[in-house]
C-alpha positions as CSV (number, residue, x, y, z in Angstrom):
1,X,10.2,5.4,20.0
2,X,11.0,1.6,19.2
3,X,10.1,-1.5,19.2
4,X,12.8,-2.2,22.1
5,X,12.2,1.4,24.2
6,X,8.7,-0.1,25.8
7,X,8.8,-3.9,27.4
8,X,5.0,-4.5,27.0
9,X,3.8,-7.3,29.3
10,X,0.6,-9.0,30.7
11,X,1.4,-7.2,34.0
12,X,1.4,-4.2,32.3
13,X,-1.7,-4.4,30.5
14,X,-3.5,-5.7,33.3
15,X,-2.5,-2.8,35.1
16,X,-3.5,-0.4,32.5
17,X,-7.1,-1.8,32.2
18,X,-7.2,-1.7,36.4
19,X,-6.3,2.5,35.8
20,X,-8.7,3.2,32.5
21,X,-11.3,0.2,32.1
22,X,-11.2,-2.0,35.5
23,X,-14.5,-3.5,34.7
24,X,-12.3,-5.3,31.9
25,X,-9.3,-6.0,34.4
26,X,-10.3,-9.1,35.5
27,X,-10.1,-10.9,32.6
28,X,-6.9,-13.3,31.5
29,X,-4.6,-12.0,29.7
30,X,-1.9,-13.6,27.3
31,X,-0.1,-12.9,24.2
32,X,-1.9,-12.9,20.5
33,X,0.3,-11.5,17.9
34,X,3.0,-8.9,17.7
35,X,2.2,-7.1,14.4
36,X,4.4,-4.6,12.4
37,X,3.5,-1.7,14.7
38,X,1.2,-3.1,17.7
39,X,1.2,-6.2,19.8
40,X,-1.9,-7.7,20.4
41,X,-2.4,-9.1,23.8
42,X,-6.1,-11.8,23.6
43,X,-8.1,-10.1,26.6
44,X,-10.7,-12.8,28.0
45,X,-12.6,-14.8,24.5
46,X,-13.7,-11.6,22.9
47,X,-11.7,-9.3,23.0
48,X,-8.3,-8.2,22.5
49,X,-5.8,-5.4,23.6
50,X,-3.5,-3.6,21.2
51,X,-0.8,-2.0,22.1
52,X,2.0,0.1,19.9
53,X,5.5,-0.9,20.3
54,X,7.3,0.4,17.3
55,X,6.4,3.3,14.9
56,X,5.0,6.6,16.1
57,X,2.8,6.4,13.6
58,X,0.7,3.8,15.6
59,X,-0.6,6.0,18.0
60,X,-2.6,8.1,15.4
61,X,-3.4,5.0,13.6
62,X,-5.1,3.3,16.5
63,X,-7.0,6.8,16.9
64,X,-8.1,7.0,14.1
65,X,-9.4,3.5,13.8
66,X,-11.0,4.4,17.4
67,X,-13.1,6.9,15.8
68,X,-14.3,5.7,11.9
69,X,-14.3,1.5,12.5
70,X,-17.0,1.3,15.0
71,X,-19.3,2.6,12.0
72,X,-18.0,0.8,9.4
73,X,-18.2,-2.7,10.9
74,X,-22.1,-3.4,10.5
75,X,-22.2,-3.0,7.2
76,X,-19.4,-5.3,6.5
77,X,-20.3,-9.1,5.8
78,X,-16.9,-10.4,7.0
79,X,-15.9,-10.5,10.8
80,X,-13.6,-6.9,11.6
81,X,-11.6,-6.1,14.7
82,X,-13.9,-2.8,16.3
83,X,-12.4,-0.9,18.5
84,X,-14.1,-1.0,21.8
85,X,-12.4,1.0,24.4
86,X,-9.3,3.7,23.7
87,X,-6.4,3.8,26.3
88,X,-4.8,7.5,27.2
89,X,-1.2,7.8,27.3
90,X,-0.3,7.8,31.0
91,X,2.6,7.9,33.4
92,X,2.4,4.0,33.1
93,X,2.5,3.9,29.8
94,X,3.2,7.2,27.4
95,X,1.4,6.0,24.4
96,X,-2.8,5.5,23.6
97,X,-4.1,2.0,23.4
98,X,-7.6,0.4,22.5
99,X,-9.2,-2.8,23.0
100,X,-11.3,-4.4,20.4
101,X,-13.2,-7.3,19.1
102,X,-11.3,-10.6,19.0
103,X,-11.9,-12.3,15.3
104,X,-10.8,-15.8,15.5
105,X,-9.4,-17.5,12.7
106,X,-5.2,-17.5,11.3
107,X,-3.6,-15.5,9.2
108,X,-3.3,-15.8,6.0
109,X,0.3,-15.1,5.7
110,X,0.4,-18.3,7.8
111,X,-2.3,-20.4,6.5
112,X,-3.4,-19.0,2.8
113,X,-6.9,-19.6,1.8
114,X,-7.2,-23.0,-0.4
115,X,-11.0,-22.9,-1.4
116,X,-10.6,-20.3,-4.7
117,X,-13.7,-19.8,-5.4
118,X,-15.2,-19.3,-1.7
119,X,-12.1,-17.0,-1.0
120,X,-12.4,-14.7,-4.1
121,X,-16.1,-14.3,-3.3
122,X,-16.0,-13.3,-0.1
123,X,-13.0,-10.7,-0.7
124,X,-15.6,-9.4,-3.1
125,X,-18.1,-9.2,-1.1
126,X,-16.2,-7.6,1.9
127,X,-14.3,-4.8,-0.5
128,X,-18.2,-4.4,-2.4
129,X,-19.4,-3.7,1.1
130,X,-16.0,-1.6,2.4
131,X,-15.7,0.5,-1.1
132,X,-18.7,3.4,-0.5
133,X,-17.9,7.2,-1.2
134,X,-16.1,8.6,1.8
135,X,-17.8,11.8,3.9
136,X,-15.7,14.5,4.0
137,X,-13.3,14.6,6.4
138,X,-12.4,10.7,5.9
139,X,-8.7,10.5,6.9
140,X,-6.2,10.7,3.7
141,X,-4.0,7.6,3.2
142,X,-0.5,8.2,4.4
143,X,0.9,5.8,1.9
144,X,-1.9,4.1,-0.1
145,X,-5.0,5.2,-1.8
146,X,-3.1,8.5,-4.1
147,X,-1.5,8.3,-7.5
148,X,0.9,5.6,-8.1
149,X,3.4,7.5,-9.3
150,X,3.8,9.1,-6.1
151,X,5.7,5.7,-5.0
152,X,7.9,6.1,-8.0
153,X,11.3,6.3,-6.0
154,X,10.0,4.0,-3.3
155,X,9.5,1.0,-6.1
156,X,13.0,1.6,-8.0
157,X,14.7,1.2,-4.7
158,X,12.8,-1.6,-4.0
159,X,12.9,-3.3,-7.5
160,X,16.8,-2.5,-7.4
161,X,17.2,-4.0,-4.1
162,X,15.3,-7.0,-4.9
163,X,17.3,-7.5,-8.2
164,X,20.7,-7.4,-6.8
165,X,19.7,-9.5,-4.0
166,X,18.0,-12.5,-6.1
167,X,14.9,-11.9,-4.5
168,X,13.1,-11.9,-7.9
169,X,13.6,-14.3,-11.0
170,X,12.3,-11.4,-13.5
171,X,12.7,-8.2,-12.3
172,X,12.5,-6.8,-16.1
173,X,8.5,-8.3,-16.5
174,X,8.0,-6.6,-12.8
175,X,9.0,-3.3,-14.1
176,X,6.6,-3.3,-17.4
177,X,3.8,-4.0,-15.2
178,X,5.1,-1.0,-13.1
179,X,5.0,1.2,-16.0
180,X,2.2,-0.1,-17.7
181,X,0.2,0.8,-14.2
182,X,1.8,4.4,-14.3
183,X,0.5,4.9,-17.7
184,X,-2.9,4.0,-17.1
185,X,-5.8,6.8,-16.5
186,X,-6.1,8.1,-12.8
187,X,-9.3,7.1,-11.0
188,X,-11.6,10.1,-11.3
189,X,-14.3,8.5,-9.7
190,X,-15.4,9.4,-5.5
191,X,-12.7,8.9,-3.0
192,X,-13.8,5.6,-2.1
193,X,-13.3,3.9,2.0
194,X,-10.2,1.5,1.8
195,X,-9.0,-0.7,4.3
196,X,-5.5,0.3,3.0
197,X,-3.2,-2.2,4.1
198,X,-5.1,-5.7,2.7
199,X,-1.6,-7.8,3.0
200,X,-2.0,-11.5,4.2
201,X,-1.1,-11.1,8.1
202,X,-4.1,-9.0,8.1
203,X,-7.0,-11.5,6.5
204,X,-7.7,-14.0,8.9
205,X,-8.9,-17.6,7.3
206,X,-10.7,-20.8,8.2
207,X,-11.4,-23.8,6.3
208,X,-9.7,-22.7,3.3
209,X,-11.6,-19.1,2.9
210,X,-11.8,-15.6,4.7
211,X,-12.8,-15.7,8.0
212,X,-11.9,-12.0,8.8
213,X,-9.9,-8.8,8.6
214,X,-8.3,-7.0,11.1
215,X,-5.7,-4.2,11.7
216,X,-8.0,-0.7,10.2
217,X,-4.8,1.3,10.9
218,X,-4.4,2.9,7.3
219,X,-7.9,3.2,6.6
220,X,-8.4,5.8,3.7
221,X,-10.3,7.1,1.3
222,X,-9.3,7.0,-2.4
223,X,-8.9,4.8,-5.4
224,X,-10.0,1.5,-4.9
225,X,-7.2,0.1,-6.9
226,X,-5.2,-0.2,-3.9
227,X,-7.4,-2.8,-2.1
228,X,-7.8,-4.5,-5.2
229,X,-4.5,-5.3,-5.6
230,X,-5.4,-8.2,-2.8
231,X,-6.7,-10.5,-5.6
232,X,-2.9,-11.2,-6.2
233,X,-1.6,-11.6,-2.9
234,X,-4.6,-13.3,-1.3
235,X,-6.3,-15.5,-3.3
236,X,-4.7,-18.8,-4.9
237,X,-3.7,-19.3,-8.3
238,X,-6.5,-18.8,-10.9
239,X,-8.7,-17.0,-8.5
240,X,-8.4,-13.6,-9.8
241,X,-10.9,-13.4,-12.3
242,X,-13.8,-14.9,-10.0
243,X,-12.8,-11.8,-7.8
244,X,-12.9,-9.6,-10.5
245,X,-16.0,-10.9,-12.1
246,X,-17.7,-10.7,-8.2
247,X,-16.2,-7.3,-7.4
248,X,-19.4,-4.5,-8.2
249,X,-19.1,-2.2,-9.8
250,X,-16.8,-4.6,-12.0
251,X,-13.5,-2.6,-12.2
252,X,-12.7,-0.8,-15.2
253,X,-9.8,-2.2,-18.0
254,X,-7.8,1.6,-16.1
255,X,-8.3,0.7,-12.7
256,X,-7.1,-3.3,-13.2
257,X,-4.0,-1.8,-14.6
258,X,-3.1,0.4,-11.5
259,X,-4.5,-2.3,-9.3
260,X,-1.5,-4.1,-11.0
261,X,1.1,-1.6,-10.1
262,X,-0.3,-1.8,-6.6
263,X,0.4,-5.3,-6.0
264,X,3.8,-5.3,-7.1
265,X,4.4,-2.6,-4.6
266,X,2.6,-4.6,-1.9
267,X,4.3,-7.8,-3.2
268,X,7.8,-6.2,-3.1
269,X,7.0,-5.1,0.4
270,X,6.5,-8.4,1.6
271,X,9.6,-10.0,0.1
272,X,11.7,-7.2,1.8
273,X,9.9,-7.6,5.2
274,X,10.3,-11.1,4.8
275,X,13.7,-11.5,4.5
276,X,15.4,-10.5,7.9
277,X,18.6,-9.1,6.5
278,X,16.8,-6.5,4.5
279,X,14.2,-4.2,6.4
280,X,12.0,-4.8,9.2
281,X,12.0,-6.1,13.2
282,X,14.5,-7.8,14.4
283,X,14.2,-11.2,12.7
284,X,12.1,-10.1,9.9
285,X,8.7,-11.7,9.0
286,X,9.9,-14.4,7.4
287,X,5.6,-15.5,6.3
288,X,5.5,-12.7,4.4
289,X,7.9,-13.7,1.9
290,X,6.5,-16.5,0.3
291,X,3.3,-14.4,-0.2
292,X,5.0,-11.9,-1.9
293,X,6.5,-13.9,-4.1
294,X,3.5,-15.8,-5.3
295,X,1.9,-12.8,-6.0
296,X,4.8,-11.6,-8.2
297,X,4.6,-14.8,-10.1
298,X,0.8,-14.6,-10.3
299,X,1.5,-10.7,-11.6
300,X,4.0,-11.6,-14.2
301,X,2.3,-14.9,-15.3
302,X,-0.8,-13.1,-16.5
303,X,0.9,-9.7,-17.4
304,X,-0.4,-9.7,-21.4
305,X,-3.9,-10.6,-20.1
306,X,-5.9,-7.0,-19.6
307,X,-8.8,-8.1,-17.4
308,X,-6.5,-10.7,-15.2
């Protein structure tokens, strides 16, 4: 199913909350965001409605955030979207749905945090919080969390693509810190909670810092080196080390290394998504490109420094 196979509308999710949730029917309803594989529809102040319109893969990952988020969230010292309410497929719409917490404040892909020192300290506090050993059972990543070098083919493609578009001014200095992530010791620690997918249309911010994070869709458990990789892509210049100093248990010189190699794959991600002629939604998501190429900059500006 995609994108343009289900015309999603405020009639239609006021009539699906009259069906499954009427006490919730009755309040307005109007467009928030469409995302990369919901749209979110702002349901009354607090909460919000999201609904999959592209990937089948959104209809387990709205499940799945249904069922782990809700216990997650208190513990968590930054504002999270928790799920509130989960929508059945039905003849009105073939596809689950849930409702959650609004979290107010704009993405960061749109207005980047400014205040370094604020921001890095309260990603650190929010992944410090996030990154406890998973129970058994915790859902497995379906892209991120694993061994790096299971995204091998996925980040010559990507690196090749980039290079013979002119997406990148140094696409040899990319590579190195590829490889020099691939080379470093595995994590052998816990499999650790991760919100998975920590790129800059999912932080919110206000005033310059972190307001929020939404979008729990590839929560995981694994190595912590793939949320760590946000330092580059969220914070401002400079910022990284504060993170990194604030960060407990401070990472390891191994863990920096593949956090590295995650960025670039994040930060490659972006640059594609953001340029419409390359991969993505009709008209790309053209805020996502300048994010990913900051954070390659950041990436290859530092690359000789070990604990950057």
């Amino acid at each position: 199913m995609t994108h343009s196979e289900i015309d999603v509308t405020a009639e239609l999710v006021r009539d699906l909350l009259l069906d499954q949730h009427p006490d919730l029917a009755h309040l307005p309803v109007r467009l928030g965001a469409r995302g990369w594989d919901n749209q979110l529809w702002r349901l009354g102040d607090d909460l919000a409605v999201r609904m999959p319109y592209a990937t089948q893969d959104a209809d387990d990952l709205l499940r799945k955030e249904h069922a782990w988020v809700p216990g997650l969230a208190p513990r968590l010292p930054l504002p999270v979207s928790v799920p509130q309410r989960l929508g059945e497929p039905s003849a009105r719409f073939p596809r689950p749905w849930i409702v959650t917490t609004w979290v107010p404040g704009d993405a960061a892909d749109r207005a980047p945090a400014t205040r370094a020192a604020e921001a890095a300290d309260a990603l650190a506090a929010f992944l410090t919080a996030l990154h406890r050993p998973a129970p058994a059972g915790a859902p497995v990543g379906r892209w991120r969390g694993g061994p790096l070098a299971d995204h091998a083919d996925g980040f010559a493609k990507g690196l090749a693509s980039a290079t013979e578009l002119r997406l990148i001014p140094d696409p040899d200095a990319v590579r190195a810190i590829w490889e020099d992530a691939l080379a470093a010791p595995a994590w052998t620690g816990p499999a650790l909670w991760l919100h998975g997918d920590l790129h800059p249309a999912n932080v919110l911010t206000a005033a310059g810092t972190f307001c929020g994070v939404i979008d729990f869709g590839d929560l995981c458990a694994g190595d912590p080196a793939w949320d760590l990789a946000a330092a580059w892509l969220l914070l401002p210049d400079g910022a990284a080390d504060r993170f990194h100093g604030a960060y407990r248990p401070t990472p390891d010189t191994a863990t920096l290394r593949r956090a590295r190699g995650c960025a670039v794959l994040k930060a490659l991600a972006c640059i594609h998504i953001g340029d419409a002629g390359v991969h993505g939604r009709p008209g790309g998501k053209p805020t996502w490109g300048p994010p990913g190429r900051a954070a390659l900059r950041r990436l290859v500006a530092t690359a000789g420094l070990r604990a950057q």
